[in-house]
C-alpha positions in Angstrom: 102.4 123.5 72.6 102.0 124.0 76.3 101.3 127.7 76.0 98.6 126.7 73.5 96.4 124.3 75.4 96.8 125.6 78.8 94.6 128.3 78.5 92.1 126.0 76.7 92.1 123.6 79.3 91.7 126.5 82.4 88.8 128.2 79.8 87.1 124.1 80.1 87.7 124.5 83.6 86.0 128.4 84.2 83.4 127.3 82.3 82.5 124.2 84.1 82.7 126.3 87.1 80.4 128.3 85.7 77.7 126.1 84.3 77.5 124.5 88.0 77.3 128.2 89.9 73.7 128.0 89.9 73.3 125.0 91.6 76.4 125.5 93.8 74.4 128.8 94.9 71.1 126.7 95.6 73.2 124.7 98.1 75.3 127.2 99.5 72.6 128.1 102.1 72.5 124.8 103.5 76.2 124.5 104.2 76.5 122.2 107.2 77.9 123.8 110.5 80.3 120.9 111.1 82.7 118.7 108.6 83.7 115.6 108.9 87.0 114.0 108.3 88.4 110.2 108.9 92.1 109.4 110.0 92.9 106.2 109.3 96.2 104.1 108.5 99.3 105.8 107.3 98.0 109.0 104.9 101.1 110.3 103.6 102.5 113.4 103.6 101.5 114.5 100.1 100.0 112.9 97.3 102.3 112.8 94.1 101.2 113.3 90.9 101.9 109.5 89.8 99.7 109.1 92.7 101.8 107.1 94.7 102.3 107.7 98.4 105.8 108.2 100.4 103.7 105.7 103.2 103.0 102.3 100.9 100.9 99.8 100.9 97.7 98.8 99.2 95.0 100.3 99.9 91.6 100.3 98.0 89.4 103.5 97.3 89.0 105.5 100.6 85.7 106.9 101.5 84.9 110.6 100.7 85.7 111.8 104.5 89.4 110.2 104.3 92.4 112.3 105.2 94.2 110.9 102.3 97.2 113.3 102.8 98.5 115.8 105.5 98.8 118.8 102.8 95.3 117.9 101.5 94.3 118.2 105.4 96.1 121.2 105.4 94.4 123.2 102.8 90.9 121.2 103.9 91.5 123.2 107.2 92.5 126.5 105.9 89.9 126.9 104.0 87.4 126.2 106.4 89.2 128.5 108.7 88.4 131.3 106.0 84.5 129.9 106.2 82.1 132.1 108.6 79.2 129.3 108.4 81.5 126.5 109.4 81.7 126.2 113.6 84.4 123.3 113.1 84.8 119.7 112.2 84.2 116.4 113.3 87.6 114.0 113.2 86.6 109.9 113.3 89.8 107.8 114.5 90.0 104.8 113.2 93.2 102.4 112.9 95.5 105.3 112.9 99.4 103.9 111.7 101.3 107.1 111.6 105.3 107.6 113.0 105.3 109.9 115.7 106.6 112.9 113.0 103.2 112.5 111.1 100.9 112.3 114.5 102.9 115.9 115.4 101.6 117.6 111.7 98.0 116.5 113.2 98.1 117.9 116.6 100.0 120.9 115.4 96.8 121.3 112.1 94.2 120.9 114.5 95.6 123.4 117.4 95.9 125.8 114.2 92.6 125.5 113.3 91.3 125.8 117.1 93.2 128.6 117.1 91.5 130.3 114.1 88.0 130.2 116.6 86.8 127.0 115.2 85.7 123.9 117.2 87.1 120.5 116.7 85.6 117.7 118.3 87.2 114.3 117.8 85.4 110.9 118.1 86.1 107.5 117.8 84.9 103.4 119.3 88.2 102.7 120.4 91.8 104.0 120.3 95.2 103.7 121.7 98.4 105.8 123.1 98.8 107.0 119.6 95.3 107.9 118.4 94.6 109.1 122.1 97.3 111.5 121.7 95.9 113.1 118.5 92.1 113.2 120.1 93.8 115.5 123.3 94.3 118.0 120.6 90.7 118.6 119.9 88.4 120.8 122.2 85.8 118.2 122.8 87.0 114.2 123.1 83.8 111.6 122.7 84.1 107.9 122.5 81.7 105.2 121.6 79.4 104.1 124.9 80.7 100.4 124.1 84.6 101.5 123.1 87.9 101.9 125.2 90.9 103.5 125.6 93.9 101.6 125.4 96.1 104.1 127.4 98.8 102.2 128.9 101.7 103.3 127.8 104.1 101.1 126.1 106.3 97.8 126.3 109.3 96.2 124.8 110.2 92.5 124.2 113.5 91.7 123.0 114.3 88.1 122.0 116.9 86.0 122.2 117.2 82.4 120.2 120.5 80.9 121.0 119.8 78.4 123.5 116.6 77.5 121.3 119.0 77.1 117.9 121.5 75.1 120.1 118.7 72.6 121.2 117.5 72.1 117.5 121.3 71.4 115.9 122.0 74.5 114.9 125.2 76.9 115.8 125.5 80.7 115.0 128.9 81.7 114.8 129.3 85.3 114.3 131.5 88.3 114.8 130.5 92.2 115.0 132.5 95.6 115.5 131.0 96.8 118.4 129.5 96.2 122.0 126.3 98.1 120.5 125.8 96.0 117.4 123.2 93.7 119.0 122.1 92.1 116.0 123.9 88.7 116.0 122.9 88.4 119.8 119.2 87.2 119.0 121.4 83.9 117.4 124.1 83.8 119.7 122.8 84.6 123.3 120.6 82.8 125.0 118.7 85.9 127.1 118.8 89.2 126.2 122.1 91.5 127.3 121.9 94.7 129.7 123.3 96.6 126.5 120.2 96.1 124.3 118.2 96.1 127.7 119.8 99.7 128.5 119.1 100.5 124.5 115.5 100.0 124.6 114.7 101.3 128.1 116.4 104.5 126.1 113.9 105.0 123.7 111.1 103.8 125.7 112.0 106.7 128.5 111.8 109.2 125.7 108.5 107.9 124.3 106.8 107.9 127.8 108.1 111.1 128.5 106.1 112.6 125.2 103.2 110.8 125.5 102.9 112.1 129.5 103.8 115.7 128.0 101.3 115.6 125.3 98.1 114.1 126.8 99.0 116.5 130.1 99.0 119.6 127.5 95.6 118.0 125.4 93.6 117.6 128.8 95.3 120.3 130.6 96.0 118.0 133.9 99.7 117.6 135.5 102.3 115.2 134.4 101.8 113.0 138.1 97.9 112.4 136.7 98.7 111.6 133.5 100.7 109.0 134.5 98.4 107.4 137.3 95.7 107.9 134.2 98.5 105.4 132.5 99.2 103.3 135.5 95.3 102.2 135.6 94.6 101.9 132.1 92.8 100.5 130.0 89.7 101.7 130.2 86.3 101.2 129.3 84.1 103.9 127.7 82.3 104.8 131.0 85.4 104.0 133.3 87.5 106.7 130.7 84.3 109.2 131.1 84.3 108.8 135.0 88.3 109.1 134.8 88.3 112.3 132.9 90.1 110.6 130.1 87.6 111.9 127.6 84.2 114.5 127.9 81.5 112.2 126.7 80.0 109.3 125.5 78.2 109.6 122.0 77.3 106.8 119.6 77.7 107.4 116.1 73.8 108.3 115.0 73.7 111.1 118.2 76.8 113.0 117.0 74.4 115.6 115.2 72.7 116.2 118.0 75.8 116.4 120.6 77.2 119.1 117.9 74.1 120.7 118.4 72.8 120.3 114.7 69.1 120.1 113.8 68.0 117.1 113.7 67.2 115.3 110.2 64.0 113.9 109.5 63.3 110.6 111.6 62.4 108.8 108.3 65.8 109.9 106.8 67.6 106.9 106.3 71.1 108.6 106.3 72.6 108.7 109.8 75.3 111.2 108.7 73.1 114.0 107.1 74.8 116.9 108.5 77.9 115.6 108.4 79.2 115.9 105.2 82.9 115.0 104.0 84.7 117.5 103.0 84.1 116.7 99.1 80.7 117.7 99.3 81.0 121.0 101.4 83.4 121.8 98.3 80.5 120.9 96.2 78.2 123.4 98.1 80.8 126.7 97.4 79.6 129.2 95.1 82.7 129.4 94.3 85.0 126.0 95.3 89.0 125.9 94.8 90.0 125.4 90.8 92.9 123.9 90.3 94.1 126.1 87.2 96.8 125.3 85.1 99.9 127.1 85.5 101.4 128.3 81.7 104.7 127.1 83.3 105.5 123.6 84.9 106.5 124.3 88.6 109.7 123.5 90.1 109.7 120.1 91.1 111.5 118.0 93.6 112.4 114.9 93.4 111.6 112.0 96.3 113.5 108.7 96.3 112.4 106.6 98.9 114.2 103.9 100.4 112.3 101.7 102.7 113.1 98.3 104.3 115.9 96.3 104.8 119.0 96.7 102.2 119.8 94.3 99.6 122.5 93.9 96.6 120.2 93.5 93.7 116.7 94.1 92.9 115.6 92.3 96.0 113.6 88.9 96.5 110.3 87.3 95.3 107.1 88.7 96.8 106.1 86.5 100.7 105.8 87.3 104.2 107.9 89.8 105.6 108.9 92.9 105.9 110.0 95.5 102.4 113.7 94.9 101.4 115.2 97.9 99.3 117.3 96.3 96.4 120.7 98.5 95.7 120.0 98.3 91.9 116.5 99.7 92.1 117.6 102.6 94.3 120.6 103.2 92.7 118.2 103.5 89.1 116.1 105.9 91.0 118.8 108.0 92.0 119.9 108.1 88.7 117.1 109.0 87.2 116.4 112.0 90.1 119.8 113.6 89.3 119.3 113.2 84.9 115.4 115.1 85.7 116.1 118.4 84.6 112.6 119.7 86.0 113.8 118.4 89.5 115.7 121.3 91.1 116.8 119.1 94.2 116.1 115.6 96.0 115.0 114.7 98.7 116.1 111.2 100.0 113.6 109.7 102.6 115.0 107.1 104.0 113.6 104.6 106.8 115.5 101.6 106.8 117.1 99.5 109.6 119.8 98.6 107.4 121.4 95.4 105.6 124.1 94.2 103.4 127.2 96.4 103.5 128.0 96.0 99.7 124.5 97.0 98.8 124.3 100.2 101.3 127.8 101.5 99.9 126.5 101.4 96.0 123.5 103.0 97.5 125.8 105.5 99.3 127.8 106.5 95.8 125.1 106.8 94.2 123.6 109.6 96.6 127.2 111.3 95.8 127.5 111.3 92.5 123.9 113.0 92.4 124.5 115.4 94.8 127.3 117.1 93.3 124.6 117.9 90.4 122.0 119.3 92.6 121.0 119.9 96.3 120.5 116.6 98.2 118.6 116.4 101.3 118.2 112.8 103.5 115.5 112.7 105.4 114.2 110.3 108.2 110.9 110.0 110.3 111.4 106.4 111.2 114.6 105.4 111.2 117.9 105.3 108.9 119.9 102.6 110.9 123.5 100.8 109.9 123.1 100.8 106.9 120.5 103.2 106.0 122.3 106.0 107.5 125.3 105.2 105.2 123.2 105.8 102.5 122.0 109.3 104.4 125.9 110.3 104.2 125.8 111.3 100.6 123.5 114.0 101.2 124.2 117.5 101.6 122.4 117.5 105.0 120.4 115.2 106.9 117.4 115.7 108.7 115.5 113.6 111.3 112.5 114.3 113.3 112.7 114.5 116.9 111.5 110.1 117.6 113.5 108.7 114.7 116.1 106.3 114.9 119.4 107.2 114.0 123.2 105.8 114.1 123.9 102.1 114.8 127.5 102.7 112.8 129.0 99.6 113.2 129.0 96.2 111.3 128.4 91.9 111.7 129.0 89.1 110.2 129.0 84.9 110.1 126.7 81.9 109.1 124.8 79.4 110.5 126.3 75.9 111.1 123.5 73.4 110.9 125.7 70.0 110.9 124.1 68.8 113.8 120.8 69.1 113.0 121.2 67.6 109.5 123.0 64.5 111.2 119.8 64.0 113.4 117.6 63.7 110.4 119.9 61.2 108.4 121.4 63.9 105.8 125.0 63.7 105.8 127.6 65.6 102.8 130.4 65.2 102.4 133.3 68.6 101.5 135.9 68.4 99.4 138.0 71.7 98.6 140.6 72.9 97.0 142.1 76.0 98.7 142.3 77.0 102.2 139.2 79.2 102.6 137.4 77.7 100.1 134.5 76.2 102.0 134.0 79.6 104.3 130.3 79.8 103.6 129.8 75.9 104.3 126.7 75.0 106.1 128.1 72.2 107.7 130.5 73.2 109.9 131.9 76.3 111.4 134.8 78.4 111.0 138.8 76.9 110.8 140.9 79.4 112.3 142.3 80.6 108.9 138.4 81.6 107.9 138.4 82.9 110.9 140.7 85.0 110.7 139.7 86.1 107.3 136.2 87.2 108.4 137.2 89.2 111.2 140.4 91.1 108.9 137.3 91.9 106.3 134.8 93.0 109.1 137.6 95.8 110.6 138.1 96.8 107.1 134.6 97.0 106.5 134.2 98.9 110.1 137.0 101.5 109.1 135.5 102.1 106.0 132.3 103.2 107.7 133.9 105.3 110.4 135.8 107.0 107.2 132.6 108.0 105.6 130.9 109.5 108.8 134.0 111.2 109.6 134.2 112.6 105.8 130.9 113.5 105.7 130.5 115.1 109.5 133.6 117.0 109.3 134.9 114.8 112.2 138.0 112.6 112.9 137.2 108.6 112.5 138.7 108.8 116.7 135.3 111.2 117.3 133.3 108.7 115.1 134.2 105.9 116.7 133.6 107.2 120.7 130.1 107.5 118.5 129.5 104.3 117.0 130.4 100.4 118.1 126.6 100.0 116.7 124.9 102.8 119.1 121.8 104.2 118.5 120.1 107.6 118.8 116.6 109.7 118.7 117.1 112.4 116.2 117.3 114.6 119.2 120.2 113.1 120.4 121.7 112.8 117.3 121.6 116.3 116.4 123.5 116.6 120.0 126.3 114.2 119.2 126.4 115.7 115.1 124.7 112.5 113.1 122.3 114.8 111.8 122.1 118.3 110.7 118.5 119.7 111.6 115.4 118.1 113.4 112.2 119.1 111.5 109.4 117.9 109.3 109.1 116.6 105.7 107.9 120.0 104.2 110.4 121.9 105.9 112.9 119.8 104.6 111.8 119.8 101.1 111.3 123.5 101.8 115.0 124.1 102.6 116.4 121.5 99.8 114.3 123.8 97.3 116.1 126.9 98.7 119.2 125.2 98.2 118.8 125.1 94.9 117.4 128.4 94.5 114.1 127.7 93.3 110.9 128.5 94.7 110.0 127.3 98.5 106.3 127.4 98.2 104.8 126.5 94.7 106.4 123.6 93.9 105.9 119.6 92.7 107.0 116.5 94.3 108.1 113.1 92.1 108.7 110.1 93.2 111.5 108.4 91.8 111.7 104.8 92.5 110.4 102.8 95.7 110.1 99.6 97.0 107.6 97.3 95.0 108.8 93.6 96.5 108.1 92.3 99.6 110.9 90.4 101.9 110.7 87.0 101.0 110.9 84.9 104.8 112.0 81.9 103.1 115.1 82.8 101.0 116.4 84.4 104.3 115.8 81.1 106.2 117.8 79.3 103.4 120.3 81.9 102.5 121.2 82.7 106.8 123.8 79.3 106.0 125.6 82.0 104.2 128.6 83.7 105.5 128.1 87.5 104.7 128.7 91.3 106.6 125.7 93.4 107.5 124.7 97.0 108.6 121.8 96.3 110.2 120.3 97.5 113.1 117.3 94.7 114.4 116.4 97.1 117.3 116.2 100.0 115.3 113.6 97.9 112.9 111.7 96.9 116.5 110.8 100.3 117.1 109.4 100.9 114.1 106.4 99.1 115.2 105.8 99.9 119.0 102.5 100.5 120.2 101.2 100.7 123.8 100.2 97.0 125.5 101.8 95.5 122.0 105.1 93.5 121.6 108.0 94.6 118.7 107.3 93.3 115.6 
């Protein structure tokens, strides 16, 4: 059947292309100098066909000049690369949300596209480190006479509760396998300890260090004025001009003009005539792209994402918070991946910080049993913490990018004893057991030394049991592992150094190289998304289930830097 409509359907689709030719050649001649794309939010890295992004969250329509994903931007640019009549582009920043792994595919597409002897001239009313970053990489950088330039480089806040839980009634008992494994401490310690200190003065060093590197390469000054640009920010619009920060001020009406374009009619009530999105250059080709339809379905690859904090089940009830991946949902999509028959290899894109133990080792079978039926590839940009990276250890290899967050092999444990606090409101209960441990997960008090005991013989089990999959999976000895682990955490570059991970590179390369694994083609091929997150964290039922004893791979840091922005706090 496929054999029989395809050619009907790319016979609709010549002849559409060639009822509109006459037109399209009308226009041609007035095919503007200069497009116009928008970054915005978190575009992901390709659109699949069910037309559901690798970067979630809802989003309504975008406007016609939208990047609405990096291979779209890619082919956007590569075609107008090909395009004598085209001088360049014009890139609007506006809320950009990308990991650094995804601002690196910009710079890289727009120094490719300079490089091709176009013009790129980037604009926007305000930005930050991250956005400022991407504008470096254009030839011209303008900014709106009443914006600013948040360039200050970054900070950290940890946080520590204990002394604030202790003062309401409330007592965290808790035990951990490893100095490293900071997560109980934001219960238990009342300021915040020169380990997690040293930890995020780590990462922060390395992200200073880039963000120096890459404005001193975009503006072509040394690393010392780069960061006494840093040291004085922020800046106004003018104070940024007068700085060198960026080459002009420009309001959004005078961009034609400061591209040198001819002016429009004064009448004109469009402000952007000239500046067309790239939708309707396309629609001024004689002849645009055609997507035709191959007689043969493409390779395909499959894409399970697992984002958020891990949990046994299907996860909560939709609230505040941030995504929770439920084991039974992943482990579905996994399922499903390895049984596609059109899917030649997975790729496994993990950013998670982490969570229940039981959950990320279901998670972590299932990755096995699918990858002894095809190639599987993990992949992180953000992080794959605790228990996220126990997941990544099914995988054939596992990539990182260069910023992500990596490691924190280790494990915690214990409950909240809220006795205190109950007795001050008037709410007294009463326990009556029978067996020893049988009131372990009691709210009411804390730990006898026989539950005691129990927890901390089920957290070294469950600690030796990582340290035996990394070792299994590394080719190392659980001794190696463990020098490695106690809950320490890693850039991808330092975790290729120490053996975590296999290769640093993007997302295509890596769904490039899991493709080759499997022996089909590298270039021409689909992506599917199996699965994803599609609850929300409910705040609540961790407030009331925290009374519960339980162990954890988690990794609270790692999830902190997810969200670091310059002159922000964690969130």
């Amino acid at each position: 059947m496929r054999l029989l409509f395809i050619p009907l359907i790319n016979l609709l689709l010549l002849v559409r292309a060639l009822l509109g030719l006459p037109f399209r050649l009308l226009a041609s001649r007035s095919r503007p100098a200069y497009i116009r794309f928008r970054l915005t939010g978190d575009p992901p890295y390709r659109e699949s066909p069910r037309r559901r992004r690798l970067s979630l969250g809802g989003q309504g329509r975008p406007e016609p000049a939208t990047v609405t994903s990096l291979e779209g931007f890619r082919h956007a640019l590569e075609l107008l690369a090909k395009d004598p009549k085209v001088k360049g582009i014009l890139v609007e920043l506006e809320g950009l949300e990308v990991p650094p792994a995804k601002r690196e595919v910009l710079v890289k597409l727009l120094e490719g596209f300079r490089a091709a002897g176009k013009r790129v001239v980037a604009w926007a009313v305000s930005t930050d480190n991250l956005g400022y970053q991407v504008m470096c990489a254009a030839d011209e950088v303008l900014l709106a006479p009443a914006g600013r330039v948040d360039l200050v480089g970054y900070a950290a806040e940890a946080t520590a509760i204990g002394e604030g839980l202790g003062r309401l009634g409330i007592k965290a008992h808790f035990f951990r396998r490893g100095p490293y494994k900071t997560a109980p401490e934001l219960f238990t310690h009342p300021h915040v300890t020169d380990i997690q200190r040293q930890t995020l003065e780590g990462f922060l060093d390395e992200r200073f260090t880039e963000l120096v590197d890459t404005v001193a390469k975009g503006r072509k000054r040394t690393p010392e004025e780069v960061r006494a640009w840093i040291d004085a920010g922020p800046y106004s619009a003018k104070r940024a001009a007068a700085a060198g920060l960026i080459d002009g001020l420009c309001s959004e009406v005078d961009l034609r003009a400061r591209l040198g374009m001819k002016e429009g009619d004064e009448e004109d009530e469009d402000e952007d005539e000239g500046l067309e999105p790239f939708p309707m250059y396309l629609a001024r080709l004689p002849w645009p792209p055609v997507k035709w339809r191959p007689l043969r379905p493409r390779p395909r690859l499959a894409v399970v994402p697992l984002s958020g904090m891990i949990v046994p089940g299907k996860g909560g009830s939709g609230g505040p918070g941030p995504e929770m991946a439920g084991s039974d949902v992943a482990v579905k999509a996994l399922r499903a991946a390895g049984r596609d028959r059109r899917s030649k290899a997975v790729v496994l894109y993990i950013a998670s910080p982490g969570g229940s133990a039981l959950a990320s080792e279901l998670i972590l079978e299932a990755v096995q049993r699918v990858a002894k039926k095809k190639p599987v590839i993990a992949f992180v940009d953000r992080v794959a913490a605790s228990g996220g990276y126990m997941a990544a250890l099914g995988a054939r290899e596992i990539w990182a990018t260069p910023h992500a967050i990596v490691g924190s092999i280790g494990v915690f444990g214990g409950k909240f004893d809220a006795s205190e606090l109950l007795g001050k409101l008037g709410i007294h209960r009463t326990q009556i057991v029978r067996g020893r441990n049988a009131g372990l997960y009691s709210p009411m008090r804390g730990f006898t030394e026989d539950e005691r005991a129990a927890m901390e013989r089920e957290m070294e089990e469950t600690y030796q049991t990582f340290l035996e999959f990394v070792a299994k999976a590394r080719g190392r000895t659980k001794e190696e592992i463990h020098a490695l682990a106690e809950g320490r955490v890693y850039s991808g570059t330092r975790a290729l150094g120490v053996g975590l991970v296999d290769k640093t590179g993007g997302f295509e390369e890596a769904c490039r190289h899991a493709m080759e694994l499997a022996k089909a083609p590298t270039e021409r091929f689909e992506l599917h998304l199996f699965g994803g997150p599609d609850r929300r964290f409910s705040l609540l039922k961790l407030l009331l289930g925290g009374s519960q004893a339980g162990l954890y791979a988690l990794c609270p840091t790692a999830w902190g830097l997810l969200g670091f922005r310059g002159g922000e706090r964690f969130k």
